[in-house]
C-alpha positions in Angstrom: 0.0 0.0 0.0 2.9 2.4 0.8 4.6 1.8 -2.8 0.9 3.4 -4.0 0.9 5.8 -2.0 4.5 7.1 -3.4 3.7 6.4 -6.3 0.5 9.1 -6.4 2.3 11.5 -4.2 4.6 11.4 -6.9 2.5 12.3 -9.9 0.9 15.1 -7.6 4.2 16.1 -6.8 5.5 16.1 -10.8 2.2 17.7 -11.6 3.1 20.8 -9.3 6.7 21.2 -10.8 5.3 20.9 -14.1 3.0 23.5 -13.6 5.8 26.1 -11.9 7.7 25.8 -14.6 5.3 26.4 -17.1 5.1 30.0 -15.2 8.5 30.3 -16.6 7.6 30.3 -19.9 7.1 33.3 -22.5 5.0 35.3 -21.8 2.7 35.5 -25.1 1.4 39.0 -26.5 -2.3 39.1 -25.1 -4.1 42.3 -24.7 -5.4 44.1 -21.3 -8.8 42.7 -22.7 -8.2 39.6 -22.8 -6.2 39.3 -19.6 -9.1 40.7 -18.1 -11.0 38.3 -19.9 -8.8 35.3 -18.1 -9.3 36.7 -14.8 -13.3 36.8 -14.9 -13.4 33.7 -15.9 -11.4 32.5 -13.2 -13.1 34.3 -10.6 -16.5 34.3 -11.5 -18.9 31.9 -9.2 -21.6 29.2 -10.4 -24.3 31.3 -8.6 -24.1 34.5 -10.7 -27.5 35.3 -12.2 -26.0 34.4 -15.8 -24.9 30.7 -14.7 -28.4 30.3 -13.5 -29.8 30.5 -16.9 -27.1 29.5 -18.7 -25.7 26.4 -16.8 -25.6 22.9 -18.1 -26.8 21.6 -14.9 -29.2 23.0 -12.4 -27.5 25.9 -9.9 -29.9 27.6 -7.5 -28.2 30.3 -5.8 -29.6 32.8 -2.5 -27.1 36.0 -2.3 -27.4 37.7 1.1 -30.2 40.1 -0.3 -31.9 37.4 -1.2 -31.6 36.0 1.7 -32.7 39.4 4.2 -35.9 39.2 1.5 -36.9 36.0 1.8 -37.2 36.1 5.6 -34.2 33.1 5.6 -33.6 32.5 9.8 -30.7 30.0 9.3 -28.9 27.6 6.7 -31.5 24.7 7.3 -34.5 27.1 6.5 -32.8 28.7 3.1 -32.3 25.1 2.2 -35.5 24.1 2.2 -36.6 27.3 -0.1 -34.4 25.1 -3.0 -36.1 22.7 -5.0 -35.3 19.1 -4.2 -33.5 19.4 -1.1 -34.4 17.4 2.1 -33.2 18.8 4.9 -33.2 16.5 8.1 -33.9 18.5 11.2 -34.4 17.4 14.8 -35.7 20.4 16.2 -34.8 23.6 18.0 -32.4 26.2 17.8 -28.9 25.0 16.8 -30.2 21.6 16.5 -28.5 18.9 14.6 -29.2 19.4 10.5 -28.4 17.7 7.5 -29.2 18.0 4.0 -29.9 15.3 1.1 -30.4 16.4 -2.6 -32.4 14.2 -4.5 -32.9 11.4 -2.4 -29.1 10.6 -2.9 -28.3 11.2 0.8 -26.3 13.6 2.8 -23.5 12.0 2.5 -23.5 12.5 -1.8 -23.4 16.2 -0.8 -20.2 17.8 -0.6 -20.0 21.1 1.5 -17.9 23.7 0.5 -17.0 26.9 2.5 -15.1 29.1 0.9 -14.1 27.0 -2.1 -12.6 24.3 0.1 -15.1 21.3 1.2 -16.0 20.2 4.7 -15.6 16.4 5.9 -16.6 14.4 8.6 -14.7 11.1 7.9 -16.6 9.5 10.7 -20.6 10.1 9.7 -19.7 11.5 5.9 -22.6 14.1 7.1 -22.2 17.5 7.5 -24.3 19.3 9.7 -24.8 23.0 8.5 -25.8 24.2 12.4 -22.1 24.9 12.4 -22.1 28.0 10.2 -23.5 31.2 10.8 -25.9 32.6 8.3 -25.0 35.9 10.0 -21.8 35.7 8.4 -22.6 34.4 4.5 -22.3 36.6 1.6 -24.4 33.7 -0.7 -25.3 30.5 -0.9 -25.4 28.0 -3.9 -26.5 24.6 -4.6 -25.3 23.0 -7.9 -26.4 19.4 -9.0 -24.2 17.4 -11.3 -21.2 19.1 -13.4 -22.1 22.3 -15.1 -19.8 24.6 -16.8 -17.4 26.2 -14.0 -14.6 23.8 -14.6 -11.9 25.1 -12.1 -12.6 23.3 -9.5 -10.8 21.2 -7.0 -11.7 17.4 -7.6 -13.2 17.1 -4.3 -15.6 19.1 -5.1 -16.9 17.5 -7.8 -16.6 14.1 -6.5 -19.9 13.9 -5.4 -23.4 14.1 -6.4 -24.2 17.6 -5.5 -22.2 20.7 -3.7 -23.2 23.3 -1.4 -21.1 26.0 -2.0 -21.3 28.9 1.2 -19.6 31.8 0.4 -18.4 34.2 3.5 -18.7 38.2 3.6 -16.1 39.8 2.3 -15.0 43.3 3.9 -16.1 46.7 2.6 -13.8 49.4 2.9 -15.3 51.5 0.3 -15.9 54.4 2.7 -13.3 53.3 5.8 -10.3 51.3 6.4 -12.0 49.3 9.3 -15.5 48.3 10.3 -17.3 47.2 13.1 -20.7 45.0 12.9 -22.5 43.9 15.5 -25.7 41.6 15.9 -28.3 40.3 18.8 -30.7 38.3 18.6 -33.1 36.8 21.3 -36.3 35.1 20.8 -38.5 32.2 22.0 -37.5 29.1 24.5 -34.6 30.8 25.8 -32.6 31.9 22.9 -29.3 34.5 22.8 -27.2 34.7 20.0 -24.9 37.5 19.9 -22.8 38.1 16.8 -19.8 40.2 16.3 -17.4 40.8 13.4 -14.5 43.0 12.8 -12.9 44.1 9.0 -9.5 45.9 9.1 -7.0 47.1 6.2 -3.8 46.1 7.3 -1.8 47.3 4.1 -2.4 48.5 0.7 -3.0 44.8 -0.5 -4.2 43.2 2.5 -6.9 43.0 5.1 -8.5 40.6 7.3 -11.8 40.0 9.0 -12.5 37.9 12.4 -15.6 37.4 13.8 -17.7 35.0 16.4 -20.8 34.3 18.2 -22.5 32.4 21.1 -25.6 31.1 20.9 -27.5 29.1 23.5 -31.0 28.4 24.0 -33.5 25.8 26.5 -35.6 24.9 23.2 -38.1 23.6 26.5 -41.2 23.9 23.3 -44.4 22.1 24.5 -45.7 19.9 21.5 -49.0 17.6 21.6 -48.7 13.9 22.2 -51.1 12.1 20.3 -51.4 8.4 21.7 -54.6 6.3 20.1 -57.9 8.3 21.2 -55.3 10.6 24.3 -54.2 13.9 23.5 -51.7 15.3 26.1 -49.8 18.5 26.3 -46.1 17.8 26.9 -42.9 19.7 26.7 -39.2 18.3 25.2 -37.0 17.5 28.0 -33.3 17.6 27.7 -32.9 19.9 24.1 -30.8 22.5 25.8 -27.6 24.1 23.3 -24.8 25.7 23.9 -22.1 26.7 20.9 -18.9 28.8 20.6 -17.8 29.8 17.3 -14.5 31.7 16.0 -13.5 32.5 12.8 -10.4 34.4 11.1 -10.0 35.1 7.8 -7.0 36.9 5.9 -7.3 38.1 1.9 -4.1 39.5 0.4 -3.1 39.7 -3.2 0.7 38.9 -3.4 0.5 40.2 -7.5 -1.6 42.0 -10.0 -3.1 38.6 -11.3 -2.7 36.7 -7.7 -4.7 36.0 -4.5 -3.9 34.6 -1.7 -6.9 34.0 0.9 -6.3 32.1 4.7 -8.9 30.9 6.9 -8.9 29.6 10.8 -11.7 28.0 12.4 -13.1 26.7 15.5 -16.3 25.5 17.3 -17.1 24.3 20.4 -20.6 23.4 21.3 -22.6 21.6 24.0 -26.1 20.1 23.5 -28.5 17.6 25.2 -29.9 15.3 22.6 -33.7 14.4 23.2 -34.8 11.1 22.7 -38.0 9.8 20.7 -40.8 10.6 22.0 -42.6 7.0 22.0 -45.7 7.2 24.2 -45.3 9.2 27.5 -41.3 8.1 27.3 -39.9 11.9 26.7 -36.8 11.4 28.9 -33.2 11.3 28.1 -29.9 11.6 29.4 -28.2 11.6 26.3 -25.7 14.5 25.7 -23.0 15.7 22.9 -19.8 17.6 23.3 -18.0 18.8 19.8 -15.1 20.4 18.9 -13.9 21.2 15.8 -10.6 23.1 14.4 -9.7 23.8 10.6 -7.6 26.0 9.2 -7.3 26.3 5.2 -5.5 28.6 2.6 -6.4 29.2 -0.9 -3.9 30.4 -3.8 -5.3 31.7 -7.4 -3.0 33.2 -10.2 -3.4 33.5 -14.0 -0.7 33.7 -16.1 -0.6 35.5 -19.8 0.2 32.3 -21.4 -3.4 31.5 -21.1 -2.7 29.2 -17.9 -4.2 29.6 -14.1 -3.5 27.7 -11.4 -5.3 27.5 -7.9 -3.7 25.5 -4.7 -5.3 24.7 -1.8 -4.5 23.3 1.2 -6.0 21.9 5.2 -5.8 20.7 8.2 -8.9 19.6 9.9 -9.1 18.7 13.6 -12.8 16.9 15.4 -13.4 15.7 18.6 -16.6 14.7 19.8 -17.9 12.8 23.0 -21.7 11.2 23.5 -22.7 10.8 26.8 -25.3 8.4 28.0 -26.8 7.0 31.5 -28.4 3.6 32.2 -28.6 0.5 34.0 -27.8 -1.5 30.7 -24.1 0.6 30.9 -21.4 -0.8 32.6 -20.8 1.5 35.9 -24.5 3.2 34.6 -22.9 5.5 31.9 -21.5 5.5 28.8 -18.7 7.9 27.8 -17.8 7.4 23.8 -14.8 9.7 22.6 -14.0 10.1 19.0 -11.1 12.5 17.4 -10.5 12.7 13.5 -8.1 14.4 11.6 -7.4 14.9 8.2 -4.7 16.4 6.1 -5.6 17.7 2.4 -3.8 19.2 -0.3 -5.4 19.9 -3.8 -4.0 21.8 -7.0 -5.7 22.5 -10.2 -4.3 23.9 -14.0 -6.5 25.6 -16.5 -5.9 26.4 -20.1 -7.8 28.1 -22.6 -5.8 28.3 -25.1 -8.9 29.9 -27.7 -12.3 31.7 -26.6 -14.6 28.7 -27.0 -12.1 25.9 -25.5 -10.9 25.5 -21.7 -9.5 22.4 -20.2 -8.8 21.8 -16.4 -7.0 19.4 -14.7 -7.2 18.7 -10.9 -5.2 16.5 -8.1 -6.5 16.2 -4.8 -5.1 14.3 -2.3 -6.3 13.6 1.9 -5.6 11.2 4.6 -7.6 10.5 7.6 -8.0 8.6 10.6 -10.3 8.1 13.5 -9.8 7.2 17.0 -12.0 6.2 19.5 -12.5 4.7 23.1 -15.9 2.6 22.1 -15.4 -0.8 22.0 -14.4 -1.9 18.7 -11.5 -0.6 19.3 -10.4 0.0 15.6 -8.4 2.7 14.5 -9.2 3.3 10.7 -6.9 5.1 8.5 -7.8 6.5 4.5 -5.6 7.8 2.0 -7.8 9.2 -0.8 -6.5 10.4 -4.6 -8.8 12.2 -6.4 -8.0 13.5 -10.1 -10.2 15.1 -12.9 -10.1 15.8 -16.9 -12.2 18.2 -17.6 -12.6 20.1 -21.3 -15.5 22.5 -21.9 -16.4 24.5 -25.4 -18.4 27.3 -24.9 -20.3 29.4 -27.8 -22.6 32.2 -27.1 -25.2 29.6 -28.2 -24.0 26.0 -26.9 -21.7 24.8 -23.9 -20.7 21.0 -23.8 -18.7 20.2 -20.5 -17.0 16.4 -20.6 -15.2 15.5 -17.6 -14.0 12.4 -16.2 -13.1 12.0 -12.3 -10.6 8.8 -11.3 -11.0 7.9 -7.4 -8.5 5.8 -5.2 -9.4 4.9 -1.8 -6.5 3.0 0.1 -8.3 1.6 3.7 -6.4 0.5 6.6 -6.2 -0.1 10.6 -3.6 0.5 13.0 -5.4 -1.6 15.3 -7.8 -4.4 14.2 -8.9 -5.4 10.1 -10.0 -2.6 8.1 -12.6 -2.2 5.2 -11.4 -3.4 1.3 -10.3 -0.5 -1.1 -11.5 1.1 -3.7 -11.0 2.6 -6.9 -13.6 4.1 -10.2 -13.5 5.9 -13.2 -16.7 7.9 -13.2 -17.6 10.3 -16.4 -19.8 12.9 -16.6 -20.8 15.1 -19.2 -23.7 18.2 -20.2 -24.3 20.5 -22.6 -26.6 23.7 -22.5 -28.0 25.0 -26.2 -29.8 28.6 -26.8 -32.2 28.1 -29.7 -32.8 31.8 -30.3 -30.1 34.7 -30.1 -32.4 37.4 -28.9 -34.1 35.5 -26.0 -32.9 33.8 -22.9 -34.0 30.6 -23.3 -32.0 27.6 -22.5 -32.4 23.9 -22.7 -29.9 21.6 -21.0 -29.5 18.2 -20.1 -26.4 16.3 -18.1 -25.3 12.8 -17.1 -23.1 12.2 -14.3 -21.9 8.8 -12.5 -20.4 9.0 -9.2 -19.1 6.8 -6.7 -19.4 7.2 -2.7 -17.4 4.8 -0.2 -18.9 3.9 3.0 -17.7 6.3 5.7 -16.1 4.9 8.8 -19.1 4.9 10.6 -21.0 2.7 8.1 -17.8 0.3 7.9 -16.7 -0.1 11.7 -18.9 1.5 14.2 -21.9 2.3 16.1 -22.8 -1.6 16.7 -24.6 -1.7 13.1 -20.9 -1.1 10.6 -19.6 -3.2 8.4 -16.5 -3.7 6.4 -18.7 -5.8 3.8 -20.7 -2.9 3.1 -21.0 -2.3 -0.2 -19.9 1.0 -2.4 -22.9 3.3 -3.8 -22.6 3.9 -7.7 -24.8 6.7 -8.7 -26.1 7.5 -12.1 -27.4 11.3 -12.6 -29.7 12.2 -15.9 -31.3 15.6 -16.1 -32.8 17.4 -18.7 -34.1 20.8 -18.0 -35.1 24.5 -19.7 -34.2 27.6 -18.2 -36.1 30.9 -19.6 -34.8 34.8 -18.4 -36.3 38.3 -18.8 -34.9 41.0 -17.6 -36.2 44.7 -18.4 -36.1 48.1 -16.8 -39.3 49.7 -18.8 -41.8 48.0 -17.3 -43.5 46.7 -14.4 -42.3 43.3 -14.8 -38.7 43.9 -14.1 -37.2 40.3 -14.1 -38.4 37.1 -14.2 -37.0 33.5 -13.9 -38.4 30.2 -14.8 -37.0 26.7 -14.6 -37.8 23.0 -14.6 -35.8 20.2 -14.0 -36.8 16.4 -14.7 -34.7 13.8 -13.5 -33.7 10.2 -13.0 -30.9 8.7 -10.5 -29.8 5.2 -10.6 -28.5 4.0 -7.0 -26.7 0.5 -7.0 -26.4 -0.8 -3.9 -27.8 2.7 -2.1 -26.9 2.7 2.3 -29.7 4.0 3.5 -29.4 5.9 7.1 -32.4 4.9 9.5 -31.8 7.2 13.1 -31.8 4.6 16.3 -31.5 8.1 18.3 -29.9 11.2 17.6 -26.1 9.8 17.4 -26.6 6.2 16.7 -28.2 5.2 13.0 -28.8 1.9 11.4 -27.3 1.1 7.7 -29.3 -0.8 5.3 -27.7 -1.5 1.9 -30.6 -1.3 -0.6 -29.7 -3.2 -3.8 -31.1 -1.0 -6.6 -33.4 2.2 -5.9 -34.7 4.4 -8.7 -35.7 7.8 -8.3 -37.8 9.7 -10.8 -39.0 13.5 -9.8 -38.9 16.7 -11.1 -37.6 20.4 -9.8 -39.4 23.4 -10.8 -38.1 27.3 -9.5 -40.0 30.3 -10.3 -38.4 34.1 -9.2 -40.4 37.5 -10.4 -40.0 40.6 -9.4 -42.8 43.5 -9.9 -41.8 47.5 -9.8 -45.7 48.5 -8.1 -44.2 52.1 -7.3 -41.2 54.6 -7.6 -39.1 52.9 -4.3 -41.9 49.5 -4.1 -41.4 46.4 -5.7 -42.4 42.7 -5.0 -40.7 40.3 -5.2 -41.9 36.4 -5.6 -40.3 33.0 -5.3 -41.6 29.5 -5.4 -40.1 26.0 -5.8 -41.5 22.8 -6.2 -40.2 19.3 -6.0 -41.5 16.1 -7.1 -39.9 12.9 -6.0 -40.8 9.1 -6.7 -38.2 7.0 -5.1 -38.5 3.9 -4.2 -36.5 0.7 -3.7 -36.5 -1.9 -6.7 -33.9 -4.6 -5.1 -36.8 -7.8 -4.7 -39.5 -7.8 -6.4 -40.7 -10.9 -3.8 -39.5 -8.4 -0.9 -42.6 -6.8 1.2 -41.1 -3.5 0.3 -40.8 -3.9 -3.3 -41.5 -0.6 -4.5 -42.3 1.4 -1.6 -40.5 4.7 -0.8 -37.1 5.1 0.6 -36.8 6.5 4.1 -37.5 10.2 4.7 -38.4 11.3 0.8 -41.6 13.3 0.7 -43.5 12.5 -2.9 -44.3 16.4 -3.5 -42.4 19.2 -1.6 -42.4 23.0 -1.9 -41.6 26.7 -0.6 -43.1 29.9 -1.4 -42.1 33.4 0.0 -43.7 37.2 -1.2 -41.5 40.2 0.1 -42.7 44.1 -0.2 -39.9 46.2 -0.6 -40.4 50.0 0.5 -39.1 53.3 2.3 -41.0 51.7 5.5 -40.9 48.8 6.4 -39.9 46.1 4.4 -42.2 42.9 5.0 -42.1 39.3 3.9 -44.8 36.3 3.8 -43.0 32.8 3.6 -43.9 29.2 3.2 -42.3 25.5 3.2 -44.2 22.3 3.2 -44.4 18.4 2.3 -46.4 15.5 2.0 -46.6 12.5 3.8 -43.3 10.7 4.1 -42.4 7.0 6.1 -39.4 6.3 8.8 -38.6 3.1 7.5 -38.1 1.2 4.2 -41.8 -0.5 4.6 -44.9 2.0 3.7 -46.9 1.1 6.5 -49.3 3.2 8.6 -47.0 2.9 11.6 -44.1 4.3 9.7 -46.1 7.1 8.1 -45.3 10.6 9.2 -47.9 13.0 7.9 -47.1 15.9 5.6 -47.2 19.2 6.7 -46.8 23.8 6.0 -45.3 25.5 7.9 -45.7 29.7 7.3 -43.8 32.4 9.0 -43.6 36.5 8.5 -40.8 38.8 8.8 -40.7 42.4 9.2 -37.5 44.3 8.6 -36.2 47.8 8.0 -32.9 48.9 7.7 -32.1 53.2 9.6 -29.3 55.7 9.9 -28.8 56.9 13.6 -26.3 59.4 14.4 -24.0 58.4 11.7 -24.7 54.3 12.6 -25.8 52.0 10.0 -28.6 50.3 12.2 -30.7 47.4 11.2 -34.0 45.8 13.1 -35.8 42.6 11.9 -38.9 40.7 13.8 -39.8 36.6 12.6 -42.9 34.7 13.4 -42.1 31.2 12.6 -44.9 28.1 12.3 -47.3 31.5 12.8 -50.2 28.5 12.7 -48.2 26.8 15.4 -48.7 23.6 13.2 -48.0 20.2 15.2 -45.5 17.9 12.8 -41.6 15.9 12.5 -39.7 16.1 10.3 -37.6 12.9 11.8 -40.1 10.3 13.4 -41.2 10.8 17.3 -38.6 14.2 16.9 -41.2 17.3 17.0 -40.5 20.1 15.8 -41.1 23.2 17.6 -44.1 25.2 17.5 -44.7 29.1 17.0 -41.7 31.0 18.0 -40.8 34.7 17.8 -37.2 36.5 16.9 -35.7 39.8 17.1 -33.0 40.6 15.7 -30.7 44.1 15.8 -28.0 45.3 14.2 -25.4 47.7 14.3 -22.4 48.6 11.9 -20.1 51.3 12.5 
């Protein structure tokens, strides 16, 4: 395994040479245009309003006005306002969330933050209570491959990505900036939030920020048991998180930039249990720490060449507490620390207008250590590289890319799980029929290949190193229609549907025993069939008033196609609503800005079999915000009020989890 290992290392470590000296070369006789050209290209995100029409695969994108519109309270919630996401949530304020895009399963999402993704080796989930919405400048979720081609090969190496970008400082009008943010609402909740921007030269600045939250989330809910109907409260839910962040943007050279990150969190949470009859008590509880620090390096040369590096170091430690007779001593004290080390470069060339071609290397290694009593100690080196060449007209774009994955397991203590390796194409193409309207059709196939994590191959009681890979197959086909004028009361409007099929072979399907703890089942063959459609319009009623509308809608039929003798032959996975939508309406005026907002889905079941007793029943949920943003005394001052679940509608969104009821929050804001 270690001659492998040398071997890739190797070829990254050629590839990076390679590309250095190439910086050596002639420089060839491009013009200012053109250079500037390069750059846009290079810096230019998938969630620009062009891309959204224009991309060969579906991109839905929420920038942080869009976000203060829509009446968004945290990353979960503008999640859900994206066609076919499921977001798994077990309640509360800061409580555990997770996000699955088109039945594929959270752990087909990749995460990135700031260009560079986020991994939990041990759960392959992500859960996006650890960012601040407080401090995102936009939000964008991109399904399949579409055009934007420089991208580290992580990032494309799954199904989907959730790309969060950060705020970046303003020093427009000063060279430092204070911001400062409070909010309070129902069950107990505090969340202070400040940030600080400073020039520190000419060419560089920096930004740090943090915030505390904590909160009881003590919600009453209704228990419903046969022909009974009590009025109960969740036990054991309280929160407690610390979050730090420091970020550092210089640009070493005209064409150069050079960004650093440092991050930590520290939280401290009771986990409720189900609620199964009058049982609502729990001694469960979760301590987690986590520590990354990441740097990002982008230059273009004139020779038609850019190159980006990145580079990590991730650090996690969590510890799950539980009490009980059936626990040796009457507790249970299970201690987990990862770590991983990654390291990623990528080279693109465009060497005409219409033709670009990207190569990427990406390369990680992680391990996990734990007290529980398995006592394995799993290791993983990964190698991921990507091909990628796009031609791009003003009226077609055809992306081809092919990704090649290596997964090298091992155990310093005990026998690990088999490796792995794939070849896994993908390719789309997006056509404009007529020049003088913006009206796309697209369509995109992608396969993709995910590992079991170490969870699903060693721990947790349920883990095994027999569990089979997931191979994924992606086919979309989709139109995309744009209007933009400023001569009429209509001022923009866009319009898209998506339809789609996935493939899953041998799918591992995530069942929750409790909040920590989850059962893997290996479904042979699932197919899923649905459709995505997103609809934004905005309306000029007045000289300062506009409306502005926003609706998705998701259709999903998957279901699990393994046996046709088994008794759940056809019936839908775990968790995946058939029909699922958001809606929101937000007046803009000189007044008081004020927004209406929506989510809902239909009836859904906890388990593989579609049973009465698994069903959960669909449900909306409706909120309002009011917000208006002031000048006092030469402060920039902002105050916002939510009403969330104003029908104070009873419903789960994980089985015998309730979710809260109606709930209030104020927010205020101050930047000086």
């Amino acid at each position: 395994m270690m001659g492998r290992i040398k071997v890739w290392l190797g070829c990254i470590g050629f590839f990076g040479v390679g590309v250095f000296r190439l910086s050596a070369q002639t420089v060839s006789n491009d013009t200012i245009v053109s250079k500037v050209h390069r750059l846009d290209e290079v810096t230019v995100s998938a969630s620009s309003p062009v891309r959204n029409v224009t991309s060969t695969a579906p991109v839905q994108m929420l920038s942080r006005k869009q976000l203060e519109q829509q009446g968004v309270t945290d990353l979960a919630d503008a999640l859900r306002r994206f066609s076919g996401v499921n977001v798994k949530d077990y309640g509360g304020a800061g409580g555990m969330k997770t996000v699955s895009v088109r039945s594929l399963g959270s752990q087909h999402t990749a995460v990135a933050y700031d260009g560079i993704t986020v991994t939990d080796c041990q759960s392959g989930q992500v859960d996006l209570s650890r960012f601040s919405l407080d401090n995102i400048r936009s939000l964008s979720l991109a399904i399949g491959d579409n055009d934007d081609i420089f991208l580290p090969a992580r990032t494309v190496a799954s199904a989907a990505s959730l790309r969060l970008q950060t705020l970046m400082p303003d020093f427009s009008e000063k060279s430092a900036r204070l911001q400062a943010e409070l909010k309070t609402g129902s069950f107990g909740l505090v969340n202070p939030f400040l940030r600080y921007d400073r020039r520190l030269a000419e060419k560089v600045s920096m930004s740090v920020s943090g915030d505390f939250m904590r909160a009881d989330n003590l919600y009453p809910f209704t228990l419903v048991n046969g022909k009974y109907v009590t009025e109960e409260r969740r036990d054991n839910n309280y929160i407690e998180t610390y979050r730090g962040e420091w970020n550092i943007y210089a640009k070493p050279g005209e064409h150069s930039v050079l960004n650093g990150k440092v991050y930590y969190y520290d939280s401290f949470r009771e986990l409720p249990g189900p609620v199964i009859l009058y049982n609502n008590t729990s001694e469960e509880e979760l301590n987690e720490r986590n520590f990354f620090s990441q740097l990002h390096y982008m230059t273009y040369w004139e020779n038609n060449f850019s190159l980006q590096v990145n580079g990590k170091f991730n650090w996690a430690y969590s510890r799950y507490h539980d009490e009980g007779t059936e626990f040796p001593g009457g507790e249970m004290n299970n201690i987990y620390h990862q770590r991983e080390y990654y390291g990623s470069a990528a080279l693109l060339y465009t060497p005409w207008d219409a033709w670009a071609f990207s190569y990427a290397a990406d390369y990680s290694y992680n391990n996990l250590s734990t007290n529980a009593a398995s006592g394995v100690k799993p290791y993983r080196h990964t190698v991921l590289q990507t091909l990628t060449a796009r031609y791009r007209t003003p009226q077609i774009t055809v992306t081809a890319l092919m990704l090649g994955s290596i997964y090298m397991n091992g155990a310093k203590i005990g026998e690990s799980a088999g490796d792995a390796r794939r070849l896994s194409p993908s390719v789309s193409l997006s056509w404009k029929p007529w020049g003088s309207k913006d009206l796309y059709l697209r369509a995109s196939y992608k396969d993709i290949f995910r590992v079991a994590t170490f969870t699903e191959n060693y721990f947790d009681r349920w883990g095994s190193r027999d569990l089979k890979p997931e191979v994924a197959r992606q086919y979309n086909v989709g139109i995309t229609l744009g209007h933009t004028t400023a001569s009429s009361w209509l001022t923009a409007a866009h319009f898209s549907v998506d339809g789609y099929y996935n493939y899953v072979k041998n799918k591992i399907v995530a069942v929750p025993y409790n909040m920590f703890f989850w059962t893997m089942l290996n479904l042979g063959h699932v197919d899923i069939f649905g459709v995505d459609a997103n609809a934004d319009i905005t309306f000029r009623l007045a000289s300062r008033h506009q409306l502005l509308a926003s609706a998705s809608y998701t259709y999903q039929y998957a279901v699990d196609k393994t046996d046709p003798s088994s008794v759940y032959y056809k019936d839908q996975i775990p968790y995946t609503p058939a029909h699922s939508g958001a809606f929101s309406l937000a007046w803009e005026n000189p007044y008081c800005n004020a927004s209406f907002h929506a989510t809902g889905v239909s009836k859904r079941y906890s388990s593989v079999q579609n049973i009465v007793e698994n069903e959960l029943e669909g449900y909306m949920e409706c909120g309002v915000s009011l917000y208006r943003s002031f000048r006092l005394k030469g402060i920039d001052c902002s105050l916002r009020g939510d009403i969330q679940n104003i029908g104070n509608k009873q419903y789960s969104i994980v089985k015998s989890y309730p979710m809260p009821g109606r709930s209030y929050k104020l927010t205020l804001k101050i930047s000086i």
